[in-house]
C-alpha positions in Angstrom: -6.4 -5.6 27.2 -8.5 -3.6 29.1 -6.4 -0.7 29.5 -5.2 -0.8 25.8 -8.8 -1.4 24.3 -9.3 2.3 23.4 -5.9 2.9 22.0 -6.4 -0.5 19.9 -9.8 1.2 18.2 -8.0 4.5 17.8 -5.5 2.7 16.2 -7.3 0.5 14.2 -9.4 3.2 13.0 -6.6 6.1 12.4 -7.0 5.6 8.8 -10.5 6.8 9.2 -9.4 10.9 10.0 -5.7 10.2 8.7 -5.8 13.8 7.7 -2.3 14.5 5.9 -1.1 18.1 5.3 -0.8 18.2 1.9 2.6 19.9 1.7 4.1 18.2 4.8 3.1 15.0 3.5 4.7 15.8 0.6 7.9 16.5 1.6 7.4 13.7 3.7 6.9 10.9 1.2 9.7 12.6 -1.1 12.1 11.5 1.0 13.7 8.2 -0.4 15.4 5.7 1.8 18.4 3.4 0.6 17.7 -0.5 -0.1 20.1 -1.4 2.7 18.5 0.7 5.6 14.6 -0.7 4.6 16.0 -3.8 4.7 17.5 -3.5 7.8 14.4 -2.2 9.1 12.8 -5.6 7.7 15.3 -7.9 9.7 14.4 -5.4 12.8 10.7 -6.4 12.3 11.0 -10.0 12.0 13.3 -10.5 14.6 11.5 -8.4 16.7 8.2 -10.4 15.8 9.9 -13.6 16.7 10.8 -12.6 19.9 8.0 -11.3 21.4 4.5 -12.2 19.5 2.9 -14.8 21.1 1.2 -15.6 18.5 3.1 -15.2 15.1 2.8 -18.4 13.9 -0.8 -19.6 14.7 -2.1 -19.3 11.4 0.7 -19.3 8.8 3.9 -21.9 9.4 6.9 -20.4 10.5 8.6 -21.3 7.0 5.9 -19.6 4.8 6.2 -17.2 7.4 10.2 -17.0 6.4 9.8 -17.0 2.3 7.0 -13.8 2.7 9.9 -11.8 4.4 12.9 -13.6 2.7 10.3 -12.3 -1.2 9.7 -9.0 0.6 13.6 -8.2 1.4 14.7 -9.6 -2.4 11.9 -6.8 -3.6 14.0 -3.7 -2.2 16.0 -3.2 -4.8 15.8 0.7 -5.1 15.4 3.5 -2.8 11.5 3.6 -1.7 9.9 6.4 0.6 8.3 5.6 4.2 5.3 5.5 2.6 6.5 3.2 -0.2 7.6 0.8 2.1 5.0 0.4 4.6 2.5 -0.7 1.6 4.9 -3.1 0.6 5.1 -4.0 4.7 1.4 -3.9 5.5 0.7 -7.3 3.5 2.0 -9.3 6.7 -1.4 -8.7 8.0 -2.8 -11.3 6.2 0.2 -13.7 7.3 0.2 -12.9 11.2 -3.8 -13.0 10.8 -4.9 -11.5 14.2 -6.6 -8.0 14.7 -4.6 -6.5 17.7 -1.2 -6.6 15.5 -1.9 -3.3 13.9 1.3 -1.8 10.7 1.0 2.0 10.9 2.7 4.6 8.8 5.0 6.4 10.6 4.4 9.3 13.2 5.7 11.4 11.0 2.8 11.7 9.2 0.6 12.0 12.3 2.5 15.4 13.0 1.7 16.5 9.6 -2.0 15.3 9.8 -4.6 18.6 9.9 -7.4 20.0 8.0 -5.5 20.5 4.8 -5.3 16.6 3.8 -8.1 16.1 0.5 -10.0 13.0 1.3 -12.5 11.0 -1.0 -15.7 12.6 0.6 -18.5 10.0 0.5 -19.0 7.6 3.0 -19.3 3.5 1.1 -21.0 0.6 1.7 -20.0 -2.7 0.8 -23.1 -5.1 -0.9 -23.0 -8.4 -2.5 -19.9 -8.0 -4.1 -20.6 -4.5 -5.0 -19.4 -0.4 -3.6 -22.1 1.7 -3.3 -22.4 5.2 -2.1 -23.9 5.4 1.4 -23.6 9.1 2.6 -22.7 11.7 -0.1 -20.3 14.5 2.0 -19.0 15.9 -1.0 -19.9 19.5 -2.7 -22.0 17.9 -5.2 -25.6 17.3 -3.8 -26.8 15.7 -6.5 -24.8 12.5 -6.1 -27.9 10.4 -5.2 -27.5 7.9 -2.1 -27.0 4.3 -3.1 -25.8 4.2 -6.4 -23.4 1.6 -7.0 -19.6 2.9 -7.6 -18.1 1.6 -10.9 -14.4 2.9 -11.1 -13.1 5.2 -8.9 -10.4 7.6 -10.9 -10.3 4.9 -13.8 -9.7 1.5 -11.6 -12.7 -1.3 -10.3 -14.2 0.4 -7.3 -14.6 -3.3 -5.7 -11.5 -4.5 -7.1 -10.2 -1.2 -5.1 -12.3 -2.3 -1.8 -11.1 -5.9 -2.2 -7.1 -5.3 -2.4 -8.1 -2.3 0.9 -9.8 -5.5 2.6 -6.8 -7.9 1.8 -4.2 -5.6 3.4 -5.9 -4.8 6.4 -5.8 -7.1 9.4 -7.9 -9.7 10.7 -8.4 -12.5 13.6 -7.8 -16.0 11.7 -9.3 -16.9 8.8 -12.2 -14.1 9.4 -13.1 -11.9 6.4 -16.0 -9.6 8.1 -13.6 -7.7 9.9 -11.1 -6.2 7.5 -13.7 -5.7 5.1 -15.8 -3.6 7.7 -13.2 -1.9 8.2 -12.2 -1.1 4.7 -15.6 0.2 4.7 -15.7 2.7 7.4 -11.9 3.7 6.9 -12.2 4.0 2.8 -11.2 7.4 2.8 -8.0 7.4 4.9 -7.4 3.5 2.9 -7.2 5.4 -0.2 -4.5 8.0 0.9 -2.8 5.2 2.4 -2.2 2.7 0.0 -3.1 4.8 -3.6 -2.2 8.2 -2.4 -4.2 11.7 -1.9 -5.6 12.9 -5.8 -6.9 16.5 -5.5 -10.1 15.1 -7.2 -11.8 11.8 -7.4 -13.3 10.5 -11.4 -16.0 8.4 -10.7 -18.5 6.4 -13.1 -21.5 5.0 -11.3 -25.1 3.6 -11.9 -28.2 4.9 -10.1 -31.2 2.7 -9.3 -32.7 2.8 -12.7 -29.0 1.3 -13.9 -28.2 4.5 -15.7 -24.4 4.9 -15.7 -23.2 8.4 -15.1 -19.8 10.0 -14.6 -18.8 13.4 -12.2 -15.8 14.7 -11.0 -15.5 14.8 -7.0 -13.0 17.0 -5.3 -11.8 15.7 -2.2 -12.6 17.9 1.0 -11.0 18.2 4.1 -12.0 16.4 7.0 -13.5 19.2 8.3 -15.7 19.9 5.2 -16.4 16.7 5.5 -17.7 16.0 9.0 -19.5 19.2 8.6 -21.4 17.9 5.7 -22.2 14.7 7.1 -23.7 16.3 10.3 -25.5 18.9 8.6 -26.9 16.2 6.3 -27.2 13.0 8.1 -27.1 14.0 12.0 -23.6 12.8 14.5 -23.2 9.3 13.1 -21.6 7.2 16.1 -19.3 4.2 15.5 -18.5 3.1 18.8 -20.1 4.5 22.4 -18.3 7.1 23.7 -20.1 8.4 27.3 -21.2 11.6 25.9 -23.7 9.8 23.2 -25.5 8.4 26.4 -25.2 5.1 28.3 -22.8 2.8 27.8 -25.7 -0.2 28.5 -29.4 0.5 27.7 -32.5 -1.6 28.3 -36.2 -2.2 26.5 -38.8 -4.1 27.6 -42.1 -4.1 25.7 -44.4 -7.1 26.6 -41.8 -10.4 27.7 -38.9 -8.9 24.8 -36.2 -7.4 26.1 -33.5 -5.4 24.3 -30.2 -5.4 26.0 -27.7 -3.2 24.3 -24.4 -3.5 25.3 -22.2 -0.7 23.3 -19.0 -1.4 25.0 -17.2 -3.9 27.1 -14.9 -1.2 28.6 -15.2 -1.1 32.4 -11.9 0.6 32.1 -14.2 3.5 30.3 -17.1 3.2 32.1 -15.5 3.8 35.5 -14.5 7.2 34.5 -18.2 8.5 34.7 -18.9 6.8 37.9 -20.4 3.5 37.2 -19.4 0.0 36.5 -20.0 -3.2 34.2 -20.8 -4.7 37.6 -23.6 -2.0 38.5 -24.6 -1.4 35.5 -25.7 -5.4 34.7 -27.0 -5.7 38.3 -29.7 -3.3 38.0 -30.4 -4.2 34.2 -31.1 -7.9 34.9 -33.1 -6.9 38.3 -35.7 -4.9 35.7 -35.3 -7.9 33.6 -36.5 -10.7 36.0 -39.1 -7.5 37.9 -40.3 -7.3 33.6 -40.9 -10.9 33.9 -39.1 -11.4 30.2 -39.0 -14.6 28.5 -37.0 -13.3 25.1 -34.2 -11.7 25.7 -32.2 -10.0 23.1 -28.1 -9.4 23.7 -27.2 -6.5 20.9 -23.4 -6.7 20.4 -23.3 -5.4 17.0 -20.5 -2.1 16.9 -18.8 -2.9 20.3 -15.2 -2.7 20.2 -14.8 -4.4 22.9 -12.8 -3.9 26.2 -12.4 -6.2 29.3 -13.1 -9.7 30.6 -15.4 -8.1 33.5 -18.5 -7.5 31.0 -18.2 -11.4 29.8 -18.1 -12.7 33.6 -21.1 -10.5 34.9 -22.9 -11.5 31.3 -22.5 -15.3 32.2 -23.3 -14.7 35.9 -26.9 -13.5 34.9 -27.5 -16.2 31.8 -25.1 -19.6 32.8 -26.7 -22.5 34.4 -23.8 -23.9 35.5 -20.1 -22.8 37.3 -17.9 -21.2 34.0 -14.7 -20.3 33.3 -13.6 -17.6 30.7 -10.0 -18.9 29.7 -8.4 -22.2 29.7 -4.5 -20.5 29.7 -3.4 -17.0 29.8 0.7 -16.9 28.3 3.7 -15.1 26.5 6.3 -15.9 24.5 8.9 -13.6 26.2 9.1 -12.2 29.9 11.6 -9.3 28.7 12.3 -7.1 26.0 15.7 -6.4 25.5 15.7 -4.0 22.7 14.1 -1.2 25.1 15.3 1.6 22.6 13.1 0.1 19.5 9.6 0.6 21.6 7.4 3.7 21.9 6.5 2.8 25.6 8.3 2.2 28.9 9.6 -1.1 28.7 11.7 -1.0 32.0 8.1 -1.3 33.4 7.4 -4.8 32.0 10.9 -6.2 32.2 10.6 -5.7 35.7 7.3 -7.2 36.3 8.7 -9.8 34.0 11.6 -10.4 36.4 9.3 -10.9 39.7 5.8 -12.2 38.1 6.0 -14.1 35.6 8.0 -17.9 35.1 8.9 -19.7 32.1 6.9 -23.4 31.6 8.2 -26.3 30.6 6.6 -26.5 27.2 8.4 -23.0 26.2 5.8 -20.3 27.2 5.8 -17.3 30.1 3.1 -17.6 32.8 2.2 -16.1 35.9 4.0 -17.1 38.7 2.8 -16.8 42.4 3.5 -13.1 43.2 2.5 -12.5 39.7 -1.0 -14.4 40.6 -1.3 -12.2 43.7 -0.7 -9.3 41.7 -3.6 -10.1 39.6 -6.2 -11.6 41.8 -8.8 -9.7 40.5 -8.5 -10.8 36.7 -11.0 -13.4 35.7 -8.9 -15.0 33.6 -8.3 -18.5 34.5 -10.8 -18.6 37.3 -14.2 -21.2 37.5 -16.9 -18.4 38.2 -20.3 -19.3 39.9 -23.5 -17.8 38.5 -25.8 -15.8 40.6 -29.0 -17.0 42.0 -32.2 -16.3 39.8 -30.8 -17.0 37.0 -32.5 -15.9 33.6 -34.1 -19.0 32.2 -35.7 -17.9 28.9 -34.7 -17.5 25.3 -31.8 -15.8 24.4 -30.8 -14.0 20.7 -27.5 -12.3 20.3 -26.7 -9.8 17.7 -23.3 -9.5 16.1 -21.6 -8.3 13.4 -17.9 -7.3 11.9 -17.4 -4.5 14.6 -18.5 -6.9 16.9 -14.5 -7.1 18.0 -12.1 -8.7 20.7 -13.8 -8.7 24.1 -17.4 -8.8 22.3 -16.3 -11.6 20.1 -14.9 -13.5 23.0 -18.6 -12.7 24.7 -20.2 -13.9 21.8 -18.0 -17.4 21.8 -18.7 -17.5 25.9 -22.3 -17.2 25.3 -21.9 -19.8 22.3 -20.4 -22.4 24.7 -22.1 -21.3 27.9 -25.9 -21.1 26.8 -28.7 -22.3 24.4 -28.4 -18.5 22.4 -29.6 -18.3 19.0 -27.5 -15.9 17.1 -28.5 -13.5 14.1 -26.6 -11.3 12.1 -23.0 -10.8 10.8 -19.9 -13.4 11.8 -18.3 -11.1 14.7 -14.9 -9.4 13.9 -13.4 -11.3 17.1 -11.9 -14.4 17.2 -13.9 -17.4 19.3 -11.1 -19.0 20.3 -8.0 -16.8 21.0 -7.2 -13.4 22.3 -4.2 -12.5 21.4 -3.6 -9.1 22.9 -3.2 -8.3 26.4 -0.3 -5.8 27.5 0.7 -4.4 23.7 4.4 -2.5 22.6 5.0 -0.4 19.3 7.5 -1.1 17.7 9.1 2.0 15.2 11.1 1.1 12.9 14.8 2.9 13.1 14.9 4.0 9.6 11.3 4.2 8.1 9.8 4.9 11.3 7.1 2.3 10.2 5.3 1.5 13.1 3.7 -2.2 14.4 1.8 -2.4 17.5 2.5 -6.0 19.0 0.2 -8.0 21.8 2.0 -10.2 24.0 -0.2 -11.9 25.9 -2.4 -15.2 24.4 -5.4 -16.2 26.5 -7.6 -19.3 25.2 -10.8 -18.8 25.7 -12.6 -22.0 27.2 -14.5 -21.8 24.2 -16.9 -25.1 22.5 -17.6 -22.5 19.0 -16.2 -24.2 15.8 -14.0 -22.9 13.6 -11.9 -22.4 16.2 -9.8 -19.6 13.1 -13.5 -17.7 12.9 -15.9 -15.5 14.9 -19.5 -17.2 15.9 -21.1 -18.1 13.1 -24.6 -17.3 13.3 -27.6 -19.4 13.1 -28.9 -17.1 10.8 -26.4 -14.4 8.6 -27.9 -11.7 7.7 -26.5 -8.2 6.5 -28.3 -5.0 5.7 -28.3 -4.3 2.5 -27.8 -1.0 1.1 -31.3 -0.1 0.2 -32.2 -1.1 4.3 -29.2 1.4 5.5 -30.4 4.3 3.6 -33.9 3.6 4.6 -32.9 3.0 8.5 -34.5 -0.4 8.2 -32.4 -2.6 10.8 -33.2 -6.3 8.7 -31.6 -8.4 11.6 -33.6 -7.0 14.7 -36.4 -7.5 12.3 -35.6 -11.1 12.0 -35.1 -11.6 15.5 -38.4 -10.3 16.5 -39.8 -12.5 13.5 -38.5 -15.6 15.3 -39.7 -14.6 18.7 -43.3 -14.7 17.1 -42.8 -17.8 15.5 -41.6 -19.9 18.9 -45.0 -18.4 20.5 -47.2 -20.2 17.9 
């Protein structure tokens, strides 16, 4: 997982800048494909799927599992484009249910992507069941921030966001993430799965509730970020080293504010440092701050490795911890070597020396393959370090909050007294299904679906085991606090620090 992290979040967000050339795509999605070769594309994928996911049926029964492709295949009755088909294909998310097994259009279109793809230009936001306009990065300046969307070119603008949300996938039964992610990637969801209009209708209401309608044209990405910046300033999803550190500590009085923007010592080590280091020395200020309150921001990370949750725990845990309870596959080699993007001679071979099939079924690790990986934390009982942190803890999540943050957030669930505020994380608290990951592509459509193949269960108390942490207290921003900057959850956390000092 740890190598594959920033792929996954490239991935996972490739909707966001899916910039199409107009006339290549075009002539991309023109191209129709016969009945017989998408649905032997379909057989490809769910054989495929069978084989190798480890977890493919965690969530949905194998037999439901059977009548959503046995519906799909009776549906391709005429000749669809690549495009066509992968709309009708990207509905398994919500069957497979878990937020590493990504369905992406195919490559083709990634050739064709450049600056000449029109894009809806405002940035949303999603509010109580509503779309409102966060960042206006269109031509038209007088589109006023936070007015609520109505219909966008004649359809519901949430019942648009809804079926965006619904497609897209998601760990278990947890809604936070695909919606969050509907949000950020709106523009490139639209081109996606209702195509690329030269200009965008909308009818929205301000704050006064008048209703107006305008005409958008969509911009180029370009046009676009070049707006935004000029507008708003560099908005920054995820950390990336060149927006500053990775890790960064307050203290003011006995708060501290830890904020941990990635869990990628994989990412980190490339400018010299490590989640090792980097904790050592921010816990050493911590206990030389003499802090009581200490709050964990997790809110944006994307995740990364295992490392980040064991130094965490080492600093916070009274007692010895262990991060997962198993670690397996479902398949040691994959035989159709041709259907896969990467170098699968690599992992049949480690397959073939490291790794022994259990009685109940399942791959694991065998003795070389244990001495391979003596470094990973997985399965190991870790013992804390000496001065241990002893105060109050808060953690803050929310839907971006994803894979190895969510796991950190279920850790520090089952491993300390930690009051959390905010958003259910995107992550799941009880599995990770992800690991070493293949992409499959499609022979005929060239759809492609990135696959994990590992399962590790995460020694994990949090209930429900299908959900992120729930937190003590859920609380989202509104949209009036995200135009204003107000951040309502650090706000509440700081409110419940004053309260357990009276």
């Amino acid at each position: 997982m740890s190598m594959e992290l920033r792929l996954i979040i490239l991935i996972g967000f490739l909707v966001i800048t899916f910039q199409i050339s107009g006339q290549e795509a075009e002539q991309s999605i023109a191209h129709k494909i016969q009945p017989n070769l998408l649905k032997e594309d379909l057989t490809v994928l769910h054989e495929q799927l069978k084989k190798i996911h480890v977890g493919l049926n965690n969530y949905t029964k194998e037999a439901e599992m059977n009548q959503f492709f046995d519906e799909l295949e009776s549906s391709l009755t005429t000749p669809l484009s690549a495009i066509e088909f992968y709309r009708k294909v990207v509905s398994l998310h919500g069957y497979i249910k878990n937020g590493h097994t990504i369905i992406i259009p195919p490559e083709s279109f990634d050739i064709a992507t450049s600056s000449t793809t029109p894009l809806f230009p405002l940035d949303v936001y999603w509010d109580k069941g509503s779309l409102y306009i966060l960042r206006n990065n269109s031509a038209d300046q007088s589109i006023e921030e936070g007015a609520k969307i109505i219909h966008i070119n004649g359809d519901s603008a949430s019942e648009v966001f809804q079926s965006m949300a619904n497609k897209w996938t998601r760990d278990g039964n947890n809604l936070t993430f695909p919606m969050g992610i509907a949000q950020r990637a709106f523009a490139g969801f639209y081109v996606n799965f209702f195509g690329q209009p030269e200009f965008y209708e909308l009818e929205f209401a301000n704050d006064s509730g008048m209703v107006q309608k305008t005409k958008v044209k969509a911009l180029i990405q370009s046009e676009i970020d070049k707006n935004r910046i000029q507008r708003y300033g560099n908005i920054i999803y995820y950390w990336d080293a060149n927006e500053g550190d990775a890790v960064t500590l307050e203290i003011e009085d006995d708060v501290a504010y830890l904020k941990i923007k990635t869990c990628s010592n994989s990412d980190i080590r490339k400018f010299g440092q490590s989640i090792k280091g980097i904790f050592k020395r921010k816990f050493k200020q911590i206990r030389e701050g003499k802090v009581k309150h200490l709050i964990i921001d997790l809110r944006n990370n994307g995740g990364g490795d295992e490392i980040a949750a064991r130094e965490i725990l080492k600093h916070l845990s009274e007692q010895p911890f262990k991060l997962f309870d198993d670690s397996f596959l479902k398949t040691k080699r994959i035989s159709e070597r041709k259907l896969y993007k990467e170098n699968i001679g690599l992992l049949n071979s480690f397959g073939k020396i490291g790794i022994k099939k259990s009685t109940d079924g399942f791959y694991r690790l065998n003795g070389l393959g244990r001495l391979f990986f003596r470094s990973n934390p997985l399965l190991k009982s870790h013992t804390p370090y000496k001065n241990q942190f002893n105060g109050f803890i808060y953690v803050l999540t929310n839907a971006y909050s994803f894979s190895a943050s969510g796991e950190l957030a279920s850790l520090l669930k089952t491993n300390t007294n930690a009051i959390f505020i905010g958003e259910e994380p995107g992550g799941n608290s009880s599995d990770i299904i992800a690991g070493e990951m293949v992409t499959l592509v499609l022979p005929n459509s060239k759809v492609r679906v990135r696959i994990p193949i590992v399962n590790q269960k995460i020694h994990s108390t949090s209930q429900p085991a299908d959900r992120g942490v729930i937190p003590h207290y859920q609380i989202r921003n509104s949209i009036s606090d995200m135009i204003s900057g107000r951040d309502a959850i650090l706000e509440k956390t700081k409110n419940l620090i004053v309260l357990s000092r009276e």
